[in-house]
MARDRENBA-918305 format. One record per atom (N, C-alpha, C): y, z, x; atom name; residue in three letters. Coordinates in steps of 0.2 Angstrom, whole numbers, plus 5000, padded with zeros to 4 digits. Example, Ala and Ser with C-alpha at 12.3 -4.5 7.8 and 13.67 -1.06 7.14 Angstrom:
2
<node y="4972" z="5039" x="5066" name="N" resn="ALA"/>
<node y="4978" z="5039" x="5062" name="CA" resn="ALA"/>
<node y="4984" z="5039" x="5066" name="C" resn="ALA"/>
<node y="4989" z="5035" x="5064" name="N" resn="SER"/>
<node y="4995" z="5036" x="5068" name="CA" resn="SER"/>
<node y="5000" z="5039" x="5064" name="C" resn="SER"/>
This chain:
133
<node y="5931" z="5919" x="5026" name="N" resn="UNK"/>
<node y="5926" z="5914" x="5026" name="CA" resn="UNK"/>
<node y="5927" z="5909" x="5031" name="C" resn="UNK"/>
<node y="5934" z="5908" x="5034" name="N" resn="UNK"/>
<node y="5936" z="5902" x="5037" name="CA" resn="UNK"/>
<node y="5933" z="5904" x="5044" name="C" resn="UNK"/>
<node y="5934" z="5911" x="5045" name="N" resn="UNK"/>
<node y="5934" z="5913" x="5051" name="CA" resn="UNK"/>
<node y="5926" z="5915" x="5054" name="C" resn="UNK"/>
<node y="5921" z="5914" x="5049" name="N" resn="UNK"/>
<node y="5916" z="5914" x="5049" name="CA" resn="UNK"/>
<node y="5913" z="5907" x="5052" name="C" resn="UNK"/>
<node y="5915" z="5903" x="5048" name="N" resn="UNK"/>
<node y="5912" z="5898" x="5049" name="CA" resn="UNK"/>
<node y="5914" z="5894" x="5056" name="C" resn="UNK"/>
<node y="5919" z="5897" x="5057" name="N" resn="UNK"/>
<node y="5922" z="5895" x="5065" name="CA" resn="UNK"/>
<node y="5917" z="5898" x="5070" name="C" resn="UNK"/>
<node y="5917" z="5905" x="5070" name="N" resn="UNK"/>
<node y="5915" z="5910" x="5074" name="CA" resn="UNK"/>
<node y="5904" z="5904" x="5072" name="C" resn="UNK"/>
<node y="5901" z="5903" x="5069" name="N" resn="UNK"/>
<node y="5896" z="5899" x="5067" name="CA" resn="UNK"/>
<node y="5896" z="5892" x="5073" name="C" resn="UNK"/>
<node y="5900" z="5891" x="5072" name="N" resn="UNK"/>
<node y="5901" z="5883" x="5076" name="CA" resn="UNK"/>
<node y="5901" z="5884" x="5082" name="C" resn="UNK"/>
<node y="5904" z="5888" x="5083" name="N" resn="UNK"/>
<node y="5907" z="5891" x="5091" name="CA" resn="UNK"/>
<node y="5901" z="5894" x="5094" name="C" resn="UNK"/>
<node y="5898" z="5899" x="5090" name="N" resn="UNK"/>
<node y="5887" z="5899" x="5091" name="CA" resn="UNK"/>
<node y="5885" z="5893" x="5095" name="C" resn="UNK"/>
<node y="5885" z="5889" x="5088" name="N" resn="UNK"/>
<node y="5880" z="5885" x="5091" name="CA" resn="UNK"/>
<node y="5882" z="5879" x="5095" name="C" resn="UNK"/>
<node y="5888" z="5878" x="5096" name="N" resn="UNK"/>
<node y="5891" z="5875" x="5101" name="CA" resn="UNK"/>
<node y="5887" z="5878" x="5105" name="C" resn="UNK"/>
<node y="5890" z="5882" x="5110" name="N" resn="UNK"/>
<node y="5889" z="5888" x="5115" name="CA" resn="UNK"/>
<node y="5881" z="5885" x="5118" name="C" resn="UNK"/>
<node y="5877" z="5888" x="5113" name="N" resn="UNK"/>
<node y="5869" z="5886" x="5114" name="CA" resn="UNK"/>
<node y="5866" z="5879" x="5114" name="C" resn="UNK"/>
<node y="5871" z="5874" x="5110" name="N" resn="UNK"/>
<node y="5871" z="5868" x="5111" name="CA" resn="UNK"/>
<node y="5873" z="5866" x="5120" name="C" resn="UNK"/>
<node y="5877" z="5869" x="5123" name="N" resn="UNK"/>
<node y="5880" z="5867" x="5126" name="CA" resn="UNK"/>
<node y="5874" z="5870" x="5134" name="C" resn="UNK"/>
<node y="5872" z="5877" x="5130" name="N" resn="UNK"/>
<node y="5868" z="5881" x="5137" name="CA" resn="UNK"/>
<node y="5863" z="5878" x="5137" name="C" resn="UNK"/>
<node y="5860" z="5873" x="5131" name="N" resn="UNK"/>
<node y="5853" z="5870" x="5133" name="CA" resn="UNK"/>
<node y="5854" z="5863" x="5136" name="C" resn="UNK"/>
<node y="5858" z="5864" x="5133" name="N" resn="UNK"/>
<node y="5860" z="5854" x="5139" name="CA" resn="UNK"/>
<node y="5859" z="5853" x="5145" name="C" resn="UNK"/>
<node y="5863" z="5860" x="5148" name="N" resn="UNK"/>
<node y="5865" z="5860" x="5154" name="CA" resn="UNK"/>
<node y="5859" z="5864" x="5157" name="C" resn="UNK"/>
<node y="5854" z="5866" x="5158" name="N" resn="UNK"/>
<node y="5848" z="5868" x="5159" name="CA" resn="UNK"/>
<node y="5842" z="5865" x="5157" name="C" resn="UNK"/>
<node y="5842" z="5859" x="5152" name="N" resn="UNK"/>
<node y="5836" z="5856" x="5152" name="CA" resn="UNK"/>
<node y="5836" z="5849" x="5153" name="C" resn="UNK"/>
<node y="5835" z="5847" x="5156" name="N" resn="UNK"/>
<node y="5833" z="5837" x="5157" name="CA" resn="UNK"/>
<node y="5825" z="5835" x="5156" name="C" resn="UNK"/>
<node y="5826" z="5832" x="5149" name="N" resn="UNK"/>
<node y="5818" z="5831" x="5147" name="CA" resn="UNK"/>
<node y="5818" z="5821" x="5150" name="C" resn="UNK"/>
<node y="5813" z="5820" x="5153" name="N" resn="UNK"/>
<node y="5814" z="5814" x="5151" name="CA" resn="UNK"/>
<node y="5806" z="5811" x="5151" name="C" resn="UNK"/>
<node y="5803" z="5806" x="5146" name="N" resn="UNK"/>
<node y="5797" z="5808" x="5147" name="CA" resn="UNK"/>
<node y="5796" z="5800" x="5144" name="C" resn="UNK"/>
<node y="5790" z="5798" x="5148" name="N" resn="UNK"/>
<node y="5786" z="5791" x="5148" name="CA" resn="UNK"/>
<node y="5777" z="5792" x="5148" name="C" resn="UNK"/>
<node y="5778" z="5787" x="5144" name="N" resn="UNK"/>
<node y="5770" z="5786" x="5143" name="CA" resn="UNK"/>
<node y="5768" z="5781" x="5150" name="C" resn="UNK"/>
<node y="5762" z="5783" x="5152" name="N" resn="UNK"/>
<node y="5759" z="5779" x="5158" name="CA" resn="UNK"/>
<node y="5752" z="5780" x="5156" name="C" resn="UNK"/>
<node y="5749" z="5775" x="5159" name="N" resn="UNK"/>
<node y="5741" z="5777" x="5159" name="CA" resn="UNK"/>
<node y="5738" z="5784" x="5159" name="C" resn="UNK"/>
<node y="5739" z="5788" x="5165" name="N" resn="UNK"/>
<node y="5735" z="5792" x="5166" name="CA" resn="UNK"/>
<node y="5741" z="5799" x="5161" name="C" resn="UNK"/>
<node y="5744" z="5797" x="5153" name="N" resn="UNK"/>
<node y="5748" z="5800" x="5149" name="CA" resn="UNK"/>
<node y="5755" z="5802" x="5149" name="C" resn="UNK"/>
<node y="5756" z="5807" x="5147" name="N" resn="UNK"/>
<node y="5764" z="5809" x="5148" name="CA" resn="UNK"/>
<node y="5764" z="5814" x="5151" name="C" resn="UNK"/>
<node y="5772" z="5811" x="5154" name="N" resn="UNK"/>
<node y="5776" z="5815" x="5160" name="CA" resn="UNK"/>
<node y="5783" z="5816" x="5157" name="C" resn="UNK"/>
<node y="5784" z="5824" x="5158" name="N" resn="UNK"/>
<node y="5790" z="5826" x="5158" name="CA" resn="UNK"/>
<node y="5793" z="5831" x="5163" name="C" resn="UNK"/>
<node y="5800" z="5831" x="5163" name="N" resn="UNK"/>
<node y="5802" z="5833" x="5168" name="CA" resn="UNK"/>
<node y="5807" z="5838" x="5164" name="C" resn="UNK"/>
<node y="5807" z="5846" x="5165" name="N" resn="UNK"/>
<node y="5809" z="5851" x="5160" name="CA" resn="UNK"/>
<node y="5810" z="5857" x="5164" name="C" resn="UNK"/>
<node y="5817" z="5856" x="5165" name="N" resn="UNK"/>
<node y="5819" z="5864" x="5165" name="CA" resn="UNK"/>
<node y="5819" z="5865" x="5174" name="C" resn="UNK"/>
<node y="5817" z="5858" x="5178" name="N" resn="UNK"/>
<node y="5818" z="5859" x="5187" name="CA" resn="UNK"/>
<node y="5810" z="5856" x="5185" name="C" resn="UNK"/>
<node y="5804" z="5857" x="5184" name="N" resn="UNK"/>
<node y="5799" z="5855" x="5184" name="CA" resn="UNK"/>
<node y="5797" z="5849" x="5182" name="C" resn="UNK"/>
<node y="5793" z="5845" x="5185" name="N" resn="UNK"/>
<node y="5789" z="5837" x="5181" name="CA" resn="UNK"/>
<node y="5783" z="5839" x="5182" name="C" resn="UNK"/>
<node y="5780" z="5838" x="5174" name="N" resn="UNK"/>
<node y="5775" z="5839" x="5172" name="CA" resn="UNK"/>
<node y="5771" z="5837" x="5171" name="C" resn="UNK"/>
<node y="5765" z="5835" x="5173" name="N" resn="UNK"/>
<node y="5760" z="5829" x="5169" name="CA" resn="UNK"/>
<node y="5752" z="5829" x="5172" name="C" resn="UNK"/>
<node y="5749" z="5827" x="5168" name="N" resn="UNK"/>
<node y="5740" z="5827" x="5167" name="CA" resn="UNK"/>
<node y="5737" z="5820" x="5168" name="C" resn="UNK"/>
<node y="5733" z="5821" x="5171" name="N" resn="UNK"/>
<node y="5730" z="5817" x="5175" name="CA" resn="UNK"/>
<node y="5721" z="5817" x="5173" name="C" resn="UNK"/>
<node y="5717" z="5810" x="5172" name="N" resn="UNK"/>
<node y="5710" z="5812" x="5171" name="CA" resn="UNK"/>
<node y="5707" z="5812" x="5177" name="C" resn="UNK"/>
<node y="5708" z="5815" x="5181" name="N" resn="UNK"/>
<node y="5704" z="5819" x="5186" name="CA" resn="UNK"/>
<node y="5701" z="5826" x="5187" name="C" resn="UNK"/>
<node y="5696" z="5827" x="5188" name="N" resn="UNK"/>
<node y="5695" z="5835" x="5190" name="CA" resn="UNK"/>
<node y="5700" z="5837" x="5195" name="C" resn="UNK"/>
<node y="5700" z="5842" x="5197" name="N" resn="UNK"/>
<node y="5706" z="5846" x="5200" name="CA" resn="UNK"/>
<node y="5703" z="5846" x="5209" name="C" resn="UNK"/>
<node y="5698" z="5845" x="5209" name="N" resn="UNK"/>
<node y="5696" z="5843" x="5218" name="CA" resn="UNK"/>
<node y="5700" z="5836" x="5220" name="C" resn="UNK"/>
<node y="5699" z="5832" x="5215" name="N" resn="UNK"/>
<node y="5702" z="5825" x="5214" name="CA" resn="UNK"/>
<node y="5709" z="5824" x="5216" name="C" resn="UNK"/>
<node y="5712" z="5828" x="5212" name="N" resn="UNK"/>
<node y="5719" z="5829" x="5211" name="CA" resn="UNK"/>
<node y="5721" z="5833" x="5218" name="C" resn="UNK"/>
<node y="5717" z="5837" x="5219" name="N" resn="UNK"/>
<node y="5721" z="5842" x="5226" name="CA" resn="UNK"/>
<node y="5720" z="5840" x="5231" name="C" resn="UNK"/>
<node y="5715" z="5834" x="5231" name="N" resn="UNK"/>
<node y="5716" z="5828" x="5238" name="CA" resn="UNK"/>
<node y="5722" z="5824" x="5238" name="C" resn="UNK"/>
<node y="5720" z="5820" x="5234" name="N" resn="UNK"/>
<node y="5728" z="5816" x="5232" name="CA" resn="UNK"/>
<node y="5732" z="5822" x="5233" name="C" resn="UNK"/>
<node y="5733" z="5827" x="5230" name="N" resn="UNK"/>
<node y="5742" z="5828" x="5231" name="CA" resn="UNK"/>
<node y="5744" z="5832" x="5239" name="C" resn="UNK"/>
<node y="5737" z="5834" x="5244" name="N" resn="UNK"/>
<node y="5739" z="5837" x="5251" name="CA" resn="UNK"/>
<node y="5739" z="5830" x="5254" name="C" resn="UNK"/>
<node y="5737" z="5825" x="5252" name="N" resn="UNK"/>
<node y="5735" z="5819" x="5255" name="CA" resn="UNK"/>
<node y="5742" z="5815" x="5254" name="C" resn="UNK"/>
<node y="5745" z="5815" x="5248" name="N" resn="UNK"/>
<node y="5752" z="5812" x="5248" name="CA" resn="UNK"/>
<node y="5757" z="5815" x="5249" name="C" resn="UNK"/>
<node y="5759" z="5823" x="5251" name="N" resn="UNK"/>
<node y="5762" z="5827" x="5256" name="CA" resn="UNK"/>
<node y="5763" z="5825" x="5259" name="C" resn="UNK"/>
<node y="5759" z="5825" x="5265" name="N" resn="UNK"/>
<node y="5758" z="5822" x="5270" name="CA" resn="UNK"/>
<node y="5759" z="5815" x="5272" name="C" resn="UNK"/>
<node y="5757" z="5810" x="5267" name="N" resn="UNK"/>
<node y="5760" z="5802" x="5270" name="CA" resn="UNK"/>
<node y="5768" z="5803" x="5267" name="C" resn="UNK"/>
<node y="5770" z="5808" x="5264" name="N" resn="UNK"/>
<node y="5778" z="5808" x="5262" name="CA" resn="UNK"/>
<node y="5783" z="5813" x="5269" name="C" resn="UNK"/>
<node y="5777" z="5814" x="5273" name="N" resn="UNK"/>
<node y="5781" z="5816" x="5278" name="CA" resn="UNK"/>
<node y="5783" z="5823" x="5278" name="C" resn="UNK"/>
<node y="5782" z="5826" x="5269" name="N" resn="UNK"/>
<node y="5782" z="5833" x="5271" name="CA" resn="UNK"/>
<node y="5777" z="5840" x="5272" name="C" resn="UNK"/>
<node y="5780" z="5844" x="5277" name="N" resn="UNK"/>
<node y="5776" z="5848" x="5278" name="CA" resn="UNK"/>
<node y="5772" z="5855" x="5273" name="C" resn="UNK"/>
<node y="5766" z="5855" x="5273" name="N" resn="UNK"/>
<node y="5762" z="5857" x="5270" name="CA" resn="UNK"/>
<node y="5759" z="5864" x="5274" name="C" resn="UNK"/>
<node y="5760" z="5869" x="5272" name="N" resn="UNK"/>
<node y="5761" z="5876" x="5273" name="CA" resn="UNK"/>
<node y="5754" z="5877" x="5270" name="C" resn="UNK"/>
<node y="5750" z="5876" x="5275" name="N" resn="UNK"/>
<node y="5742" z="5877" x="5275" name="CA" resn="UNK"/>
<node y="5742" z="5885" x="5275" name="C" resn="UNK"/>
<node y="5744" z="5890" x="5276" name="N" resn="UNK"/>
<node y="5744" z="5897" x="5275" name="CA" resn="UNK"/>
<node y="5746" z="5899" x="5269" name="C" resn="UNK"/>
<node y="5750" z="5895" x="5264" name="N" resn="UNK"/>
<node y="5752" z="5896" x="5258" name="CA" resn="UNK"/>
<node y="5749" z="5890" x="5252" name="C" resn="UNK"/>
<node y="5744" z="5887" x="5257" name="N" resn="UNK"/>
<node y="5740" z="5883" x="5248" name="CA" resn="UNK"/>
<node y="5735" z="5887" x="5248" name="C" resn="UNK"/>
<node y="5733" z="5888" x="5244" name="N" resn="UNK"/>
<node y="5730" z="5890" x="5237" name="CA" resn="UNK"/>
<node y="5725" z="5886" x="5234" name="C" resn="UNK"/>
<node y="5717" z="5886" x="5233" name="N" resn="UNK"/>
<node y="5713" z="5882" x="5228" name="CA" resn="UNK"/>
<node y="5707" z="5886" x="5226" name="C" resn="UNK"/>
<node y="5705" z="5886" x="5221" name="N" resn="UNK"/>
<node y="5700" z="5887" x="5217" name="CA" resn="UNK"/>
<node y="5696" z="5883" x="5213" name="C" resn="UNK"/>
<node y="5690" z="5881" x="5210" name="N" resn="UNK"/>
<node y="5690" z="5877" x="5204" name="CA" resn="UNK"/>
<node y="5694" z="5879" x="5196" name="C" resn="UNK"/>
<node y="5698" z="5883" x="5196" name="N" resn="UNK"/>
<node y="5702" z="5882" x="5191" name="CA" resn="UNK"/>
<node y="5710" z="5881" x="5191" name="C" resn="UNK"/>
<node y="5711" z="5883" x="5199" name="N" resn="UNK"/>
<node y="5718" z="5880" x="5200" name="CA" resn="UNK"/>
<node y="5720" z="5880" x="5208" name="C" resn="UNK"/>
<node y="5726" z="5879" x="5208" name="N" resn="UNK"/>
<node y="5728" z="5877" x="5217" name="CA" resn="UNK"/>
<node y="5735" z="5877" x="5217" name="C" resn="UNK"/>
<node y="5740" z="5879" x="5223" name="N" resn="UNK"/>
<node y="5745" z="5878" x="5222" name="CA" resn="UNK"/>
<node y="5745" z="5876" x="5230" name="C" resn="UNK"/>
<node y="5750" z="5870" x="5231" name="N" resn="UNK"/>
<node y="5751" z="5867" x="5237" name="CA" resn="UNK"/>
<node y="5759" z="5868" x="5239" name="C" resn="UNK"/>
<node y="5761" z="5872" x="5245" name="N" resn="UNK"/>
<node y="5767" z="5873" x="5245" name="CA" resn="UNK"/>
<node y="5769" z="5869" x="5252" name="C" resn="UNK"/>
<node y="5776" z="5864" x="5252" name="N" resn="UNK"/>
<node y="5779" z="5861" x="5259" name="CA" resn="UNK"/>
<node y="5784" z="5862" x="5259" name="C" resn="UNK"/>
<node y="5788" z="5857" x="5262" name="N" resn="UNK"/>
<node y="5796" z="5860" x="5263" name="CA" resn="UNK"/>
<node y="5795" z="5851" x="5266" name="C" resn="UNK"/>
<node y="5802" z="5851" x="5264" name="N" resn="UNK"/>
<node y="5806" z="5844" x="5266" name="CA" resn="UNK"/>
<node y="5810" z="5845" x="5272" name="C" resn="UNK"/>
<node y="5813" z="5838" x="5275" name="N" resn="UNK"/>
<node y="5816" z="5839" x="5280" name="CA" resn="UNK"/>
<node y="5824" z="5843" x="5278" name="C" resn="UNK"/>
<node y="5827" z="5843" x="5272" name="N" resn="UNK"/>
<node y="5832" z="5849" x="5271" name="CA" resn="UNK"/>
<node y="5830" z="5854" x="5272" name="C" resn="UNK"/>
<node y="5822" z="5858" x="5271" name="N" resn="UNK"/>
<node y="5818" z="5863" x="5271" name="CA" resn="UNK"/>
<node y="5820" z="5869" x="5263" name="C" resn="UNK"/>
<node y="5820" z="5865" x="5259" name="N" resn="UNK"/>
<node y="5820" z="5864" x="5253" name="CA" resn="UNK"/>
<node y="5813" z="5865" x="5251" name="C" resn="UNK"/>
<node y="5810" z="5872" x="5246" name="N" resn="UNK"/>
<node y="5800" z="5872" x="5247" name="CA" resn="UNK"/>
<node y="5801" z="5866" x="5241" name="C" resn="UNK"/>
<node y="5795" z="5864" x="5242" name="N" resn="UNK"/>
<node y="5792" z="5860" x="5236" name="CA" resn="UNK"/>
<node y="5785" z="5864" x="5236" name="C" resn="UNK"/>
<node y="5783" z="5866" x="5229" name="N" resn="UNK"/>
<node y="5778" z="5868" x="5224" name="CA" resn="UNK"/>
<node y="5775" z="5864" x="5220" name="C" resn="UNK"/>
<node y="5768" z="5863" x="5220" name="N" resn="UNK"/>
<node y="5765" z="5860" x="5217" name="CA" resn="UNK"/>
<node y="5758" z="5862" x="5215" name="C" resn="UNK"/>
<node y="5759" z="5865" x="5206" name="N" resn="UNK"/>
<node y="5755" z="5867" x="5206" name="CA" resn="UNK"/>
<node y="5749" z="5865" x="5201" name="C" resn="UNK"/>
<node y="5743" z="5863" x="5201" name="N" resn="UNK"/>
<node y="5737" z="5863" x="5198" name="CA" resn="UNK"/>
<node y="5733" z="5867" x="5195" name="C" resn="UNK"/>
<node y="5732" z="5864" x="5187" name="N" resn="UNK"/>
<node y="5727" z="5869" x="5184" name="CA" resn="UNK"/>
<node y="5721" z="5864" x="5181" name="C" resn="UNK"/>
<node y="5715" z="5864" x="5181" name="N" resn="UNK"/>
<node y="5711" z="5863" x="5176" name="CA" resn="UNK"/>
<node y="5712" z="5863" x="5170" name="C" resn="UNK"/>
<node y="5712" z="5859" x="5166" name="N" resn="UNK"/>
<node y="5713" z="5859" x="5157" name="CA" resn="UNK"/>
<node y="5705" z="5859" x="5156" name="C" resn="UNK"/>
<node y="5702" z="5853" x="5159" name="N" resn="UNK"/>
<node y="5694" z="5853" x="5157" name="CA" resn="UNK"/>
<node y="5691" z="5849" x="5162" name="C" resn="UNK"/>
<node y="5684" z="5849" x="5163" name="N" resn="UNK"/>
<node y="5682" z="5849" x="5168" name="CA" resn="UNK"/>
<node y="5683" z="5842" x="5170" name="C" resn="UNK"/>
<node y="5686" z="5839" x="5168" name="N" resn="UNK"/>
<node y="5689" z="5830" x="5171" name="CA" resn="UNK"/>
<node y="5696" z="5828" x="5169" name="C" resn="UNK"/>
<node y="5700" z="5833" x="5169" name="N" resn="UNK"/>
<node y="5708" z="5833" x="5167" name="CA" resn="UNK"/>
<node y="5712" z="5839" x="5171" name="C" resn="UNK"/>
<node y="5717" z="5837" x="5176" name="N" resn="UNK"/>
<node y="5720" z="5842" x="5177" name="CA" resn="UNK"/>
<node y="5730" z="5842" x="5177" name="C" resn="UNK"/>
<node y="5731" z="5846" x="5175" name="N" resn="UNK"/>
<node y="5738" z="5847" x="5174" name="CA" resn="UNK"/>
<node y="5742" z="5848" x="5181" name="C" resn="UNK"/>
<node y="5748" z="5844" x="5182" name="N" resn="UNK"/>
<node y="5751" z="5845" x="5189" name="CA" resn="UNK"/>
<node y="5758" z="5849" x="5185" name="C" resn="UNK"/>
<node y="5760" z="5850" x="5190" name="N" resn="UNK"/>
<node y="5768" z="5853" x="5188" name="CA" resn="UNK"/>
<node y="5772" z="5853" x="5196" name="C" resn="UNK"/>
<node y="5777" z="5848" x="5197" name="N" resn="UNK"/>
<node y="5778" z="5848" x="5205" name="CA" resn="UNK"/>
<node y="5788" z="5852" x="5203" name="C" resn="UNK"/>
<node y="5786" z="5856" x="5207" name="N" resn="UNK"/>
<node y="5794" z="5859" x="5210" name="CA" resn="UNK"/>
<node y="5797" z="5857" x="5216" name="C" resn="UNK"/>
<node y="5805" z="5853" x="5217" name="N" resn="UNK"/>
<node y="5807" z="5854" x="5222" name="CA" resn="UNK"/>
<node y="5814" z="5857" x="5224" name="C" resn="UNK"/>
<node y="5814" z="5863" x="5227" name="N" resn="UNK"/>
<node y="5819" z="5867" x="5228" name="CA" resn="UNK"/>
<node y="5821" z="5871" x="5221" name="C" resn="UNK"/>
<node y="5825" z="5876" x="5222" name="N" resn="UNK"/>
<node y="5826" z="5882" x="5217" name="CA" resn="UNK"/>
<node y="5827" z="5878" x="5210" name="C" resn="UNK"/>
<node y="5832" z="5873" x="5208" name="N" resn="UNK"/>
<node y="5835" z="5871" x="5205" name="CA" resn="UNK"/>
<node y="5830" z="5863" x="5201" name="C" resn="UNK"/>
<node y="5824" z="5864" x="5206" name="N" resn="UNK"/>
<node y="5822" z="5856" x="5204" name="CA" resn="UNK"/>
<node y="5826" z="5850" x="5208" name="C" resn="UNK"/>
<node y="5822" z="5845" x="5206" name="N" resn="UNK"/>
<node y="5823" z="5838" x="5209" name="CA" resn="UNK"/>
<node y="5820" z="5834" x="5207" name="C" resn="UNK"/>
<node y="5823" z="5828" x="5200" name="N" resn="UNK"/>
<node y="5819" z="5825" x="5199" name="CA" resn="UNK"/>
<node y="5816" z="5818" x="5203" name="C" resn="UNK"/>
<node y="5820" z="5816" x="5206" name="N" resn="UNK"/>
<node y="5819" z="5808" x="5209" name="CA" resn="UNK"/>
<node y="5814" z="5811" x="5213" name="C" resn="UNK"/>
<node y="5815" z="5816" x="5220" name="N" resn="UNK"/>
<node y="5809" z="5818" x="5223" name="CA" resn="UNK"/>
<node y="5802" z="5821" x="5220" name="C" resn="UNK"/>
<node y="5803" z="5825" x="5213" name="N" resn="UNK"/>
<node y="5796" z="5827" x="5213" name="CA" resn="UNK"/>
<node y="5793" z="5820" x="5209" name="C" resn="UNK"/>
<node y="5797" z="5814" x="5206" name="N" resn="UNK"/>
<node y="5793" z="5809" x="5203" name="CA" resn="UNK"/>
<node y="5790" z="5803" x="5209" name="C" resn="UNK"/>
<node y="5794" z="5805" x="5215" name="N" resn="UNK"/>
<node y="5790" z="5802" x="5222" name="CA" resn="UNK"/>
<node y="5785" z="5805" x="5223" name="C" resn="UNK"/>
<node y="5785" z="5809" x="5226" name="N" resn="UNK"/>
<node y="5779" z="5815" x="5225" name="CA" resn="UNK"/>
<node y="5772" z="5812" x="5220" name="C" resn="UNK"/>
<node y="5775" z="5812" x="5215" name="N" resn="UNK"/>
<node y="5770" z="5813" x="5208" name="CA" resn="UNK"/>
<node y="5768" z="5804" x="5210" name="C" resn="UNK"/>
<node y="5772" z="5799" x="5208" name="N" resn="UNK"/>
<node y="5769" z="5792" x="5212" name="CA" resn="UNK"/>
<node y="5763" z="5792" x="5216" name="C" resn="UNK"/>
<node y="5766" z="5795" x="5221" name="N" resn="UNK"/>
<node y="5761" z="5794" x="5228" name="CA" resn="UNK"/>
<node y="5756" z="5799" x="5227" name="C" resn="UNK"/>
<node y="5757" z="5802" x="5222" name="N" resn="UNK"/>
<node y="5748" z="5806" x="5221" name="CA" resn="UNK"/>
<node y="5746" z="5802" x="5214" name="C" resn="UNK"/>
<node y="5749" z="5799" x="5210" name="N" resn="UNK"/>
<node y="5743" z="5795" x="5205" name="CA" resn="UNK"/>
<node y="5742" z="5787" x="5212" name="C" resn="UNK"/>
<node y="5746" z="5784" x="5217" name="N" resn="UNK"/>
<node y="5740" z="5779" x="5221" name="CA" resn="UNK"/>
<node y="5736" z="5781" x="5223" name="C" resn="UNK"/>
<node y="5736" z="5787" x="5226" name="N" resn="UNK"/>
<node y="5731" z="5790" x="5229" name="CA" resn="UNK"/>
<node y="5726" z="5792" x="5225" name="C" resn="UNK"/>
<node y="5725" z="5791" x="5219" name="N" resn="UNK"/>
<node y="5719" z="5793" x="5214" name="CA" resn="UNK"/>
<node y="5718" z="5787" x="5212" name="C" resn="UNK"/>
<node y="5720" z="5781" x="5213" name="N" resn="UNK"/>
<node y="5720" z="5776" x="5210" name="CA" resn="UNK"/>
<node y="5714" z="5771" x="5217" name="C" resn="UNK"/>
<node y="5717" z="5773" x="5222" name="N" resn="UNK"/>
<node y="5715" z="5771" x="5228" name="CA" resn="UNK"/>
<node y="5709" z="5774" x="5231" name="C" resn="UNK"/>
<node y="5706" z="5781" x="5226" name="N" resn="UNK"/>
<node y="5700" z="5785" x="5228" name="CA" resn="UNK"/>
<node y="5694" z="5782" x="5229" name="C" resn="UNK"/>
């Protein structure tokens, strides 16, 4: 029995321990709703239509100095994907979908592993940019 319950702890330990270490949530209320940052991704929705949004965020690549891999974006009216690389050359992904015709969900990746400080830079300088529209 003793040994069971042992071998039980030591589970959920383990699991305790593998999600720790792969998930960093961290998540704030702002105007335009919640953002979270999960698993290398930062995540958040925005009351723009997705045209709206895919200016702002080619628009705020670019005043953030990084390169924006025009052979590799992507847009539709239902989603878009904007891909650059930093001066490390590190790609950043950033990807857009339509939720409904005046909300769209952002998702920014930087580098294999994520980055939160830089994709919450990013993600700033694309809500001024919707703000300043």
């Amino acid at each position: 029995m003793k040994v069971k319950t042992i071998a039980e702890l030591a589970v959920l330990l383990g699991i305790a321990v593998g999600v720790g270490g792969c998930l960093a949530i961290a998540v704030g209320a702002g105007a335009a709703g919640t953002v979270a940052y999960l698993a290398g991704d930062l995540k958040a929705e925005e009351p723009h239509d997705i045209d709206a949004v895919y200016a702002a965020a080619v628009k705020a690549l670019q005043e953030l100095e990084l390169d924006v891999a025009e052979d590799r974006t992507t847009k539709d009216a239902l989603a878009a994907t904007i891909m650059a690389r930093d001066a490390q050359d590190k790609q950043i992904e950033v990807k857009l979908a339509s939720t409904t015709s005046d909300t769209t969900e952002i998702s920014i990746r930087v580098g294999v592993f994520g980055n939160e400080t830089k994709s919450r830079l990013i993600y700033k300088q694309i809500q001024k940019n919707l703000e300043n529209r």
